[in-house]
Jmol script that loads the backbone (N, CA, C; Angstrom):
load data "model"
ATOM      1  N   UNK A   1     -38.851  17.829  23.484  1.00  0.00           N
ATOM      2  CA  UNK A   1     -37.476  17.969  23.017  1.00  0.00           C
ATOM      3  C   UNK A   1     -36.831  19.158  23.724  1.00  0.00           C
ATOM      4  N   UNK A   2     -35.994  18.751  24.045  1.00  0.00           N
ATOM      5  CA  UNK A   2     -34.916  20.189  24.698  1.00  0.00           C
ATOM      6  C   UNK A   2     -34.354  20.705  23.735  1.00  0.00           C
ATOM      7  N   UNK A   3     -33.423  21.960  24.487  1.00  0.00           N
ATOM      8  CA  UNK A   3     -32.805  22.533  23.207  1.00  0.00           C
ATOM      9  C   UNK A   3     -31.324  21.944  22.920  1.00  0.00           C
ATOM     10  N   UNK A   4     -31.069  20.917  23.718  1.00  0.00           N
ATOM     11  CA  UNK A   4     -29.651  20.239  22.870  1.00  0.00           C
ATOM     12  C   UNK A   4     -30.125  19.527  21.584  1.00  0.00           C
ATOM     13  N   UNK A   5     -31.254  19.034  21.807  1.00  0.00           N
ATOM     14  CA  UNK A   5     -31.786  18.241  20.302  1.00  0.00           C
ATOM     15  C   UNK A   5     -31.771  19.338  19.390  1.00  0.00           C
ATOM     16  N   UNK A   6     -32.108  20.899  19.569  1.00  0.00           N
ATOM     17  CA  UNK A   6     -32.011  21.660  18.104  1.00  0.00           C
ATOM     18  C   UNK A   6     -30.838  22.170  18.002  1.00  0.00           C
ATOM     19  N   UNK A   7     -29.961  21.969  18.907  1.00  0.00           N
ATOM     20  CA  UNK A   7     -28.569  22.257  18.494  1.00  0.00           C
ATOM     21  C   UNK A   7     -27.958  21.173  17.870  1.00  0.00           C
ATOM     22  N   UNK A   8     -27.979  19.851  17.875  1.00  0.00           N
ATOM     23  CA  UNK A   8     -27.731  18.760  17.341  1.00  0.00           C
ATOM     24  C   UNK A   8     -28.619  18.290  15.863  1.00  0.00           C
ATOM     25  N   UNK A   9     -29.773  19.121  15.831  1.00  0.00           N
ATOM     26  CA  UNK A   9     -30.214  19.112  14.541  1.00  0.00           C
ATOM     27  C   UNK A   9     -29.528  20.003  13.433  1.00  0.00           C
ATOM     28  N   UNK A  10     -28.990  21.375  14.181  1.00  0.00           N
ATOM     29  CA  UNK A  10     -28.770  22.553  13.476  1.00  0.00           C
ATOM     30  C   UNK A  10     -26.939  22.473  13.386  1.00  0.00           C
ATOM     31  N   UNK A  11     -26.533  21.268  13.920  1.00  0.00           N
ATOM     32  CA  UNK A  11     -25.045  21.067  13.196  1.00  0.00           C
ATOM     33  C   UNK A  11     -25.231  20.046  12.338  1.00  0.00           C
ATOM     34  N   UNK A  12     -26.055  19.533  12.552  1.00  0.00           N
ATOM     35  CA  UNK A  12     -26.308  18.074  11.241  1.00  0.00           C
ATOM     36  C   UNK A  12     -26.605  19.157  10.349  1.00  0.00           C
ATOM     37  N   UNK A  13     -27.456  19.558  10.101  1.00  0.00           N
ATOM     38  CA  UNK A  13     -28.150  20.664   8.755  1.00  0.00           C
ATOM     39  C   UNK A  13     -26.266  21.442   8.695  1.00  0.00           C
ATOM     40  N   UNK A  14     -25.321  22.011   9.158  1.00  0.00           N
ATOM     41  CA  UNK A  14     -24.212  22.698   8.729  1.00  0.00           C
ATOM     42  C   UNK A  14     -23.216  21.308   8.587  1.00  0.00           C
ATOM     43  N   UNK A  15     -23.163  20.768   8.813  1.00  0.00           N
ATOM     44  CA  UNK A  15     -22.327  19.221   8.133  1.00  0.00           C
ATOM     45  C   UNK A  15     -22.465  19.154   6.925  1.00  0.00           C
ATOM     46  N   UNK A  16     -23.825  18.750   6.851  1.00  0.00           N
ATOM     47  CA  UNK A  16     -24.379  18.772   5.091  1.00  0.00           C
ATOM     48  C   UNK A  16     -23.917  19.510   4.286  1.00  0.00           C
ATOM     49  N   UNK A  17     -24.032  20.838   5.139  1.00  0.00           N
ATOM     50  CA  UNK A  17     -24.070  22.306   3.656  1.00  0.00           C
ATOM     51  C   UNK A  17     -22.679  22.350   3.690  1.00  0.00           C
ATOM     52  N   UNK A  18     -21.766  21.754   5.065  1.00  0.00           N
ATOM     53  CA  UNK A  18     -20.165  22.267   4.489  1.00  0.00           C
ATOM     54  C   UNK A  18     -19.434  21.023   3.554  1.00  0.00           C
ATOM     55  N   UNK A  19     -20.150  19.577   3.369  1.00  0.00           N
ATOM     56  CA  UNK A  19     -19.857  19.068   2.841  1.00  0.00           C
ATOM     57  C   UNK A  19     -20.185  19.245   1.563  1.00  0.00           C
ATOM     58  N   UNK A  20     -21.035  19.950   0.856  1.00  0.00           N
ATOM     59  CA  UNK A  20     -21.397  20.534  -0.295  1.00  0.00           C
ATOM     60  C   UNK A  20     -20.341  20.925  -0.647  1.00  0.00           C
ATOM     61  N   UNK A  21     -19.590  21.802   0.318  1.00  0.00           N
ATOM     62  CA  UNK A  21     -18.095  22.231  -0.444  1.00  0.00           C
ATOM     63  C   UNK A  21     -17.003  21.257  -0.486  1.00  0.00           C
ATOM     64  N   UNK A  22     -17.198  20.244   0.067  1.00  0.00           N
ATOM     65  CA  UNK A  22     -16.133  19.010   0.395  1.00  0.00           C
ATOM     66  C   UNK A  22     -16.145  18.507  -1.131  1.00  0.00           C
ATOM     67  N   UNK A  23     -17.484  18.342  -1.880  1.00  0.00           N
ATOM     68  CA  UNK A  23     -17.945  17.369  -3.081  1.00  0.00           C
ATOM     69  C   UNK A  23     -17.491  18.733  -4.000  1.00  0.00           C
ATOM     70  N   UNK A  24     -18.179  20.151  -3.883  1.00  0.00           N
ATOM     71  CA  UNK A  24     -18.566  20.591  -5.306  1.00  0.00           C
ATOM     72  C   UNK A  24     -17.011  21.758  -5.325  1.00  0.00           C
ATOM     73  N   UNK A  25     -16.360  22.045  -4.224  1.00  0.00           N
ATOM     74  CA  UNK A  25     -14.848  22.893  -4.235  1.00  0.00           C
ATOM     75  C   UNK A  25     -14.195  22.684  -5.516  1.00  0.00           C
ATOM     76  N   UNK A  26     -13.767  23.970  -6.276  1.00  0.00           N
ATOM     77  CA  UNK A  26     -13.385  23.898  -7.251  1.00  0.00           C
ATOM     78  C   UNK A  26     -11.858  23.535  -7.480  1.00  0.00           C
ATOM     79  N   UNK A  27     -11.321  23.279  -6.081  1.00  0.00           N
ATOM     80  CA  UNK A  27      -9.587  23.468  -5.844  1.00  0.00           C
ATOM     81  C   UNK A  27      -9.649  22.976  -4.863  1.00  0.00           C
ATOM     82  N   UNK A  28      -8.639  21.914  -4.627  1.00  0.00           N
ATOM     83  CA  UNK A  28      -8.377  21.101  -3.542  1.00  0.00           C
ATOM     84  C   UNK A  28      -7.995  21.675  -2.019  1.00  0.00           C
ATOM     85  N   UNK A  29      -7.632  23.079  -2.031  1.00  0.00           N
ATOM     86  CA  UNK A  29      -7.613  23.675  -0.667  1.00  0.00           C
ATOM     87  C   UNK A  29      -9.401  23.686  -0.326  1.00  0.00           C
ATOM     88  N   UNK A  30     -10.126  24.091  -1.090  1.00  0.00           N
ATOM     89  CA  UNK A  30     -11.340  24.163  -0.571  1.00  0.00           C
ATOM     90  C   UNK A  30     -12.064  22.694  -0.174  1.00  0.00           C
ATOM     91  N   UNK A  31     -11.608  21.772  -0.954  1.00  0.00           N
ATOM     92  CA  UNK A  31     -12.178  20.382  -0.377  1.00  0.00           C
ATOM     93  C   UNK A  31     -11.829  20.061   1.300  1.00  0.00           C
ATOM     94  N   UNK A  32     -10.252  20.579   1.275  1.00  0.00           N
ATOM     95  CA  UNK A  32      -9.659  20.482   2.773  1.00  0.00           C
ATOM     96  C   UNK A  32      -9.890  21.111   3.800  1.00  0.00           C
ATOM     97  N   UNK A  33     -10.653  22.568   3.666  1.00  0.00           N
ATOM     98  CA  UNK A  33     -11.003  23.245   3.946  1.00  0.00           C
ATOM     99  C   UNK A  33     -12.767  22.927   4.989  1.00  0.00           C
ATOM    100  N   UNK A  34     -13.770  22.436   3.539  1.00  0.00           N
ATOM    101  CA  UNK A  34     -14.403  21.512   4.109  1.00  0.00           C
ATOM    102  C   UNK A  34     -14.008  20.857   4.996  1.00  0.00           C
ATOM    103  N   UNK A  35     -13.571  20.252   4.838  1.00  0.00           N
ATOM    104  CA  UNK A  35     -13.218  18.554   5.735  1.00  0.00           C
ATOM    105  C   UNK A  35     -13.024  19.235   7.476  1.00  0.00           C
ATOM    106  N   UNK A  36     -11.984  20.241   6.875  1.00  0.00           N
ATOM    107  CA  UNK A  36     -11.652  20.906   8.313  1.00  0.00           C
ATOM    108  C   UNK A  36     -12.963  21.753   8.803  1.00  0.00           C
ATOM    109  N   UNK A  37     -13.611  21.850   8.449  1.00  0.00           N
ATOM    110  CA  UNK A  37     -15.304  22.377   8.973  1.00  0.00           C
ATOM    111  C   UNK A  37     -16.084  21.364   9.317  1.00  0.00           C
ATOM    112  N   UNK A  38     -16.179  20.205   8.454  1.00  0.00           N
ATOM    113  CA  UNK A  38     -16.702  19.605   9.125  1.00  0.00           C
ATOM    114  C   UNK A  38     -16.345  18.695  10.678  1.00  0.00           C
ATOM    115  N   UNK A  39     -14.616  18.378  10.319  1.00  0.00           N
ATOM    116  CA  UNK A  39     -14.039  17.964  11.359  1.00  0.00           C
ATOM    117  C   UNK A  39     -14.408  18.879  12.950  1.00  0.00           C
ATOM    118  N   UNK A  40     -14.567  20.203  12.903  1.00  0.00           N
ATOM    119  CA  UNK A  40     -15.044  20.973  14.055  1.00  0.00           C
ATOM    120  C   UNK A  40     -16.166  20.615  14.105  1.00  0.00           C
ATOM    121  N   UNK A  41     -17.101  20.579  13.599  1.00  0.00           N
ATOM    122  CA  UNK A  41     -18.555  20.945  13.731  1.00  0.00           C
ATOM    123  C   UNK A  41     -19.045  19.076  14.581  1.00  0.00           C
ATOM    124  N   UNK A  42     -18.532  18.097  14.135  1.00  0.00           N
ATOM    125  CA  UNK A  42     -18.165  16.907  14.505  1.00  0.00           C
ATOM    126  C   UNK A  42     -18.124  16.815  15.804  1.00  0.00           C
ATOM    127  N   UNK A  43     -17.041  17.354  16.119  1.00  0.00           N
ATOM    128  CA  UNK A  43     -16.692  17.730  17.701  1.00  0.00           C
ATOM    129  C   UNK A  43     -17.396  18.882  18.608  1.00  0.00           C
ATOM    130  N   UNK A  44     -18.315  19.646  17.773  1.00  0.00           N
ATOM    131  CA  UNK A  44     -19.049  20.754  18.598  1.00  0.00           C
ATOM    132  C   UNK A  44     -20.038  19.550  18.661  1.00  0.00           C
ATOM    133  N   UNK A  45     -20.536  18.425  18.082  1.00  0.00           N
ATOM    134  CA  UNK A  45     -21.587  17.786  18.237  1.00  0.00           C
ATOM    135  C   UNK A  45     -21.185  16.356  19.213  1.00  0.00           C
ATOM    136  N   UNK A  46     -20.041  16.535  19.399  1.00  0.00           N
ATOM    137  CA  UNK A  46     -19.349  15.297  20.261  1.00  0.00           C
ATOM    138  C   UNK A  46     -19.739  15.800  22.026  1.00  0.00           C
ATOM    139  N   UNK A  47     -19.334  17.618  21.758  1.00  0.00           N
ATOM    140  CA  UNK A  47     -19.222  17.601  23.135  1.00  0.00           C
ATOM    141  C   UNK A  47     -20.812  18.066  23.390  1.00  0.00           C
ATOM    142  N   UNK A  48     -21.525  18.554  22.690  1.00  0.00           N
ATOM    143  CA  UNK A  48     -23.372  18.797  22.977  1.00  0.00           C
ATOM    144  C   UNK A  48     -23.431  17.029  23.730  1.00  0.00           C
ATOM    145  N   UNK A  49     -23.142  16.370  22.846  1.00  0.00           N
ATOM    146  CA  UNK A  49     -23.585  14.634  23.181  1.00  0.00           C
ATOM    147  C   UNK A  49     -23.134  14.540  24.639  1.00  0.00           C
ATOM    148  N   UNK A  50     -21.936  15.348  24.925  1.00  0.00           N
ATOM    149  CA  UNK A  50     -21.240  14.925  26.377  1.00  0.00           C
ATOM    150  C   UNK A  50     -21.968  16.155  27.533  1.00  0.00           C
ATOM    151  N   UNK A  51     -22.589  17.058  27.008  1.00  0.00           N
ATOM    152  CA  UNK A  51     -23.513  17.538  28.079  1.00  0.00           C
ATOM    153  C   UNK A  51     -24.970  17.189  28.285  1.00  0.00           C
ATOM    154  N   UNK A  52     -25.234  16.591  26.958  1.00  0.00           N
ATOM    155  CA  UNK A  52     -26.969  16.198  26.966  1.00  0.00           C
ATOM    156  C   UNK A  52     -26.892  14.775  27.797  1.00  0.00           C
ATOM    157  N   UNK A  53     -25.654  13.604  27.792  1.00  0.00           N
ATOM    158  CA  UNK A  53     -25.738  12.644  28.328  1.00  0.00           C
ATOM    159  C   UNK A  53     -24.735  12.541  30.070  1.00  0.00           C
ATOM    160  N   UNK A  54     -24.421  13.893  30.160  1.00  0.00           N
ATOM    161  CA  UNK A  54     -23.813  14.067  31.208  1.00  0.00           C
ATOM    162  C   UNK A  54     -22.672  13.210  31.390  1.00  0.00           C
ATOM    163  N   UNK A  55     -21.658  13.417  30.721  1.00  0.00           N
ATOM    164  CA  UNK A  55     -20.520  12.010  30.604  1.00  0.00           C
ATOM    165  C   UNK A  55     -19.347  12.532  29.839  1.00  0.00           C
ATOM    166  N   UNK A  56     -18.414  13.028  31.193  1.00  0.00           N
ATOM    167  CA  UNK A  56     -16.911  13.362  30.660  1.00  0.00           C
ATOM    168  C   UNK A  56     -16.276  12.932  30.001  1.00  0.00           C
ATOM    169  N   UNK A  57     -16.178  11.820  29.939  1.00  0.00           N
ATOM    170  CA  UNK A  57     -15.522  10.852  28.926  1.00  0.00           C
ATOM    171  C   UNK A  57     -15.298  11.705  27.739  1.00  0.00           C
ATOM    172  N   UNK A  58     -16.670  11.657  27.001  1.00  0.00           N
ATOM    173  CA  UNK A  58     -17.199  12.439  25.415  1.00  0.00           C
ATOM    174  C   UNK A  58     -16.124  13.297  25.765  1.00  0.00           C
ATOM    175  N   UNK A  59     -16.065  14.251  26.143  1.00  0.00           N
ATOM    176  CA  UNK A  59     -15.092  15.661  26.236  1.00  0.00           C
ATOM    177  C   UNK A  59     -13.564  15.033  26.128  1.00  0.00           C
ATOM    178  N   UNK A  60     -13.119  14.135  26.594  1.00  0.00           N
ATOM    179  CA  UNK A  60     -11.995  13.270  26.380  1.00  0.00           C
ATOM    180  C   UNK A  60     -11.646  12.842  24.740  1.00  0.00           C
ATOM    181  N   UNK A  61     -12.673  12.537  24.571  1.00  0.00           N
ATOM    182  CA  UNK A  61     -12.881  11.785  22.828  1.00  0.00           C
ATOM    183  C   UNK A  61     -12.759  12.972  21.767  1.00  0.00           C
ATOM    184  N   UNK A  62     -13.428  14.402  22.375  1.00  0.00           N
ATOM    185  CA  UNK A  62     -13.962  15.488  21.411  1.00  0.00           C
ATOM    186  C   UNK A  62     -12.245  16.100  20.960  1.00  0.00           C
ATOM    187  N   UNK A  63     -11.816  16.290  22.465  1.00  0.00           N
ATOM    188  CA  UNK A  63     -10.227  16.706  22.654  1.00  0.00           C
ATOM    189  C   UNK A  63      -9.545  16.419  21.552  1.00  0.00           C
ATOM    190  N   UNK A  64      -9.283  14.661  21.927  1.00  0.00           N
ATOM    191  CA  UNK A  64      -8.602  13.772  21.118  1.00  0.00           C
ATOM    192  C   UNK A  64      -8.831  13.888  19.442  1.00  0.00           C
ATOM    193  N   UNK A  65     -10.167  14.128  19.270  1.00  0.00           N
ATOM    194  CA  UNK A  65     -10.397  13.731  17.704  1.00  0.00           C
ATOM    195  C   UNK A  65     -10.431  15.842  17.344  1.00  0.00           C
ATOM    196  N   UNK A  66     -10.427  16.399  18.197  1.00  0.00           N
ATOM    197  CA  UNK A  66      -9.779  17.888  17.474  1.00  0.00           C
ATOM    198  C   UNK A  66      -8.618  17.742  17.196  1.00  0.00           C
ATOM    199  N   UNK A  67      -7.554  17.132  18.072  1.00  0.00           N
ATOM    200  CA  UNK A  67      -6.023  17.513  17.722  1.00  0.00           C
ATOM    201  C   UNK A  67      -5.603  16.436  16.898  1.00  0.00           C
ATOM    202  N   UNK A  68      -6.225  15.343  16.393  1.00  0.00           N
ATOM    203  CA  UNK A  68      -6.047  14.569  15.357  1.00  0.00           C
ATOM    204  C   UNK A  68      -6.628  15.375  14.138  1.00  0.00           C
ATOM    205  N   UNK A  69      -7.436  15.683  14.296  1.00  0.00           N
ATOM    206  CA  UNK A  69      -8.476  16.910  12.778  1.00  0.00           C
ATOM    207  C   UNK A  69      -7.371  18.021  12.538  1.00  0.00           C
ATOM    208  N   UNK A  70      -6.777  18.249  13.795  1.00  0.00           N
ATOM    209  CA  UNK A  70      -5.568  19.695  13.324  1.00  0.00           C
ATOM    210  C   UNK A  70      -4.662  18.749  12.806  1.00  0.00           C
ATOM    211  N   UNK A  71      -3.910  18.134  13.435  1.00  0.00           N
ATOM    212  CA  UNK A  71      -2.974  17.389  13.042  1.00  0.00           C
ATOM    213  C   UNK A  71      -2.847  16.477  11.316  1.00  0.00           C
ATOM    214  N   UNK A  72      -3.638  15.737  10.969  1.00  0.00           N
ATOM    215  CA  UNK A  72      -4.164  15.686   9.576  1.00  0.00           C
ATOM    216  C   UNK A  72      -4.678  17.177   8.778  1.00  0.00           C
ATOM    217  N   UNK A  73      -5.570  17.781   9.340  1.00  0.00           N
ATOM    218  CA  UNK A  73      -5.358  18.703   8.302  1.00  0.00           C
ATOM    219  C   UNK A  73      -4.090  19.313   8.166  1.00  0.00           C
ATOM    220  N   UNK A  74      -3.339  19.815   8.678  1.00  0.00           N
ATOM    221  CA  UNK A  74      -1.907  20.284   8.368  1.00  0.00           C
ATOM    222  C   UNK A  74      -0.698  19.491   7.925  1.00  0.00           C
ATOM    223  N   UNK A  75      -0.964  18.596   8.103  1.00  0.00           N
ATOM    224  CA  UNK A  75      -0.283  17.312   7.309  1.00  0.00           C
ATOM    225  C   UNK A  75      -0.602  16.761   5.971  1.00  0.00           C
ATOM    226  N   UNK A  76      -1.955  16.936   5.567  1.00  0.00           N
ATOM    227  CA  UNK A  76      -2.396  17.189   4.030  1.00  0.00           C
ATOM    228  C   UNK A  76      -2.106  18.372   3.509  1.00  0.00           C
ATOM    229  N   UNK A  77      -2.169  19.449   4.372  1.00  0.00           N
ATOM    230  CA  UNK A  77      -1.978  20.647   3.383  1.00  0.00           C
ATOM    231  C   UNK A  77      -0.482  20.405   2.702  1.00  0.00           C
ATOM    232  N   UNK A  78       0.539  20.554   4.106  1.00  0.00           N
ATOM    233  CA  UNK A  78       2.019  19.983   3.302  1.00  0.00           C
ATOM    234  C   UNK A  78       2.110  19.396   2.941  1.00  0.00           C
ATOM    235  N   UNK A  79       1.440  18.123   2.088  1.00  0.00           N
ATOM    236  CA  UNK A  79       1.463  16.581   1.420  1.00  0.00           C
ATOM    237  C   UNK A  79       1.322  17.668  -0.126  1.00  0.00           C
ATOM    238  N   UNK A  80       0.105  18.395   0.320  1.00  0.00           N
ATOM    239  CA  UNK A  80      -0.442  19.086  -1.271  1.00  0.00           C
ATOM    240  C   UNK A  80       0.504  19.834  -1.847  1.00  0.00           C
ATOM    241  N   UNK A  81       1.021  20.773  -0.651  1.00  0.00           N
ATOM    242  CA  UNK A  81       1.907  21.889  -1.169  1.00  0.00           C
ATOM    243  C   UNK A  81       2.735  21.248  -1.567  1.00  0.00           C
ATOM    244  N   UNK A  82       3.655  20.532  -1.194  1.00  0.00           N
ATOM    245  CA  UNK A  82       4.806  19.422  -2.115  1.00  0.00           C
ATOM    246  C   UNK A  82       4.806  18.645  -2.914  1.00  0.00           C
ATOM    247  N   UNK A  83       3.178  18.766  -3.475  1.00  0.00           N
ATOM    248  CA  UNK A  83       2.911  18.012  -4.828  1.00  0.00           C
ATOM    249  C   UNK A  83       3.110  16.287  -4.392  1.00  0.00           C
ATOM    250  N   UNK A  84       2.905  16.021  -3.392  1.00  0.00           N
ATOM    251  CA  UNK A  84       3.482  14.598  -3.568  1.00  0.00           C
ATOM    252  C   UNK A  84       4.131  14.489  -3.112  1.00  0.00           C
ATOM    253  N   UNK A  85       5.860  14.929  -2.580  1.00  0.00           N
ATOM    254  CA  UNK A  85       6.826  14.774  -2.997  1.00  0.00           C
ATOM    255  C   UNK A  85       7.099  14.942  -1.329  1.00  0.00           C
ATOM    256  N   UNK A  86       7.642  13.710  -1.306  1.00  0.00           N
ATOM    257  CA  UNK A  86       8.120  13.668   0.822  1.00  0.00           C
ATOM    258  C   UNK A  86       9.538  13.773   0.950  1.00  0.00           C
TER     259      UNK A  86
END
end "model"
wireframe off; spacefill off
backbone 0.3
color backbone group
């Protein structure tokens, strides 16, 4: 095993533990909060995948699905802060 496999083990093991806060957050900023941790950590494991398999592409995809993860998270937060109300 190389060491991209224990870097790809050791964001799976921080996925888990930040989704702990996704489920057990006592207040809905912290659920979002999660989400937005895991949404990075996702993409730190998108682009490991695009150097362990040598394939730019991945780095194309990682891009794309960060500025969609910013983009939704800041678009829920103002959904929350306005109660609803568009």
């Amino acid at each position: 095993m190389n060491y991209y496999t224990y870097i790809i083990i050791g964001l799976t093991a921080a996925i888990v533990g930040s989704l702990f806060r996704v489920i057990a957050g006592p207040t809905i900023w912290d659920r979002l909060l999660g989400l937005n941790v895991v949404s990075s950590k996702i993409v730190m494991a998108v682009v490991i995948f695009a150097l362990m398999l040598d394939a730019g592409y991945l780095l194309d995809i990682a891009i794309i699905y960060a500025m969609l993860g910013y983009l939704g998270g800041v678009l829920t937060a103002r959904f929350i802060e306005r109660r609803g109300n568009l």
